[in-house]
C-alpha positions in Angstrom: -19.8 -4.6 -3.7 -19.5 -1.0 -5.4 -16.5 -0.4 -7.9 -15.3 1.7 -4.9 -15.2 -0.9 -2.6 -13.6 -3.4 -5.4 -10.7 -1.3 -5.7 -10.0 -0.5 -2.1 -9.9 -4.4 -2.0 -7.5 -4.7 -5.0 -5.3 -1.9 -3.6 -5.4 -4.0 -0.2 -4.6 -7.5 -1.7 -1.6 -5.7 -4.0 -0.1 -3.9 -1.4 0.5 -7.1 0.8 1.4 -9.4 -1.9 3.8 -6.6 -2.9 5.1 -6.7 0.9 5.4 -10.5 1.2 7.5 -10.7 -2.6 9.8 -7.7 -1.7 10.4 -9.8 1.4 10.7 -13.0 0.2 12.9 -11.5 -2.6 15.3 -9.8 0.0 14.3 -6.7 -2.5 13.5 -4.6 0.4 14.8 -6.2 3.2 13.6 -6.3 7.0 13.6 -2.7 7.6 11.7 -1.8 4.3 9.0 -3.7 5.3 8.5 -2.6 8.5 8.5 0.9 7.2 5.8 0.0 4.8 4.1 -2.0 7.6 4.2 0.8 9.9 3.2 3.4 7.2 -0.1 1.2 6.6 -0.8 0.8 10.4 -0.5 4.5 10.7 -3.0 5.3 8.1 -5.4 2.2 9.7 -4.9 4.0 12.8 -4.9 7.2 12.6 -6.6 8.4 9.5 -10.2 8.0 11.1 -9.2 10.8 13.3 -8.8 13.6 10.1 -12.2 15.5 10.6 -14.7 14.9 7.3 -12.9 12.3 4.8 -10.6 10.8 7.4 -12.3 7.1 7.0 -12.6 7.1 3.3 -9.0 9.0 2.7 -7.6 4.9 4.1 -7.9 3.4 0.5 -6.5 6.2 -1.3 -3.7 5.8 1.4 -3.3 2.1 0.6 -3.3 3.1 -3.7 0.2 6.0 -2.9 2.0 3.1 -0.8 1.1 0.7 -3.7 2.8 2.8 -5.7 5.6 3.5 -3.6 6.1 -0.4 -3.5 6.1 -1.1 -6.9 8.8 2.3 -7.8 11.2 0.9 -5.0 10.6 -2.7 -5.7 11.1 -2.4 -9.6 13.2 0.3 -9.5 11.1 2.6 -11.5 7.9 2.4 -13.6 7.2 -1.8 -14.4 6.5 -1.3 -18.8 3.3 -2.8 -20.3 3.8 -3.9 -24.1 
């Protein structure tokens, strides 16, 4: 597996772990996580059909709503000591 492929896989795994604890949590409720659901289905979906990159742009796609997750979750940036 290239380093690529590793982080697609990482961005993958965080993004639903992120989905299941904001929803276990009640930190996003029910309607948050269908947003972000429907968000990654419409990348899944959808971004095959952008001409040149539209296959490889999915993983990228997955990092921003990572991010997104964690700035709504956390309510701002999480601090490493």
């Amino acid at each position: 597996m290239s380093s690529v492929g590793l982080a697609s896989l990482l961005a993958h795994i965080a993004f639903w772990a992120l989905v299941v604890g904001a929803w276990l949590s009640d930190e996003l409720g029910p309607r948050g996580v269908v947003v972000y659901a429907l968000l990654w289905l419409a990348g899944f979906f959808l971004l095959p059909y952008v001409p040149t990159y539209g296959n490889a742009l999915f993983a990228p796609a997955v990092a921003i709503l990572d991010i997104a997750l964690v700035l709504t979750i956390f309510k701002g940036d999480v601090r490493l000591h």
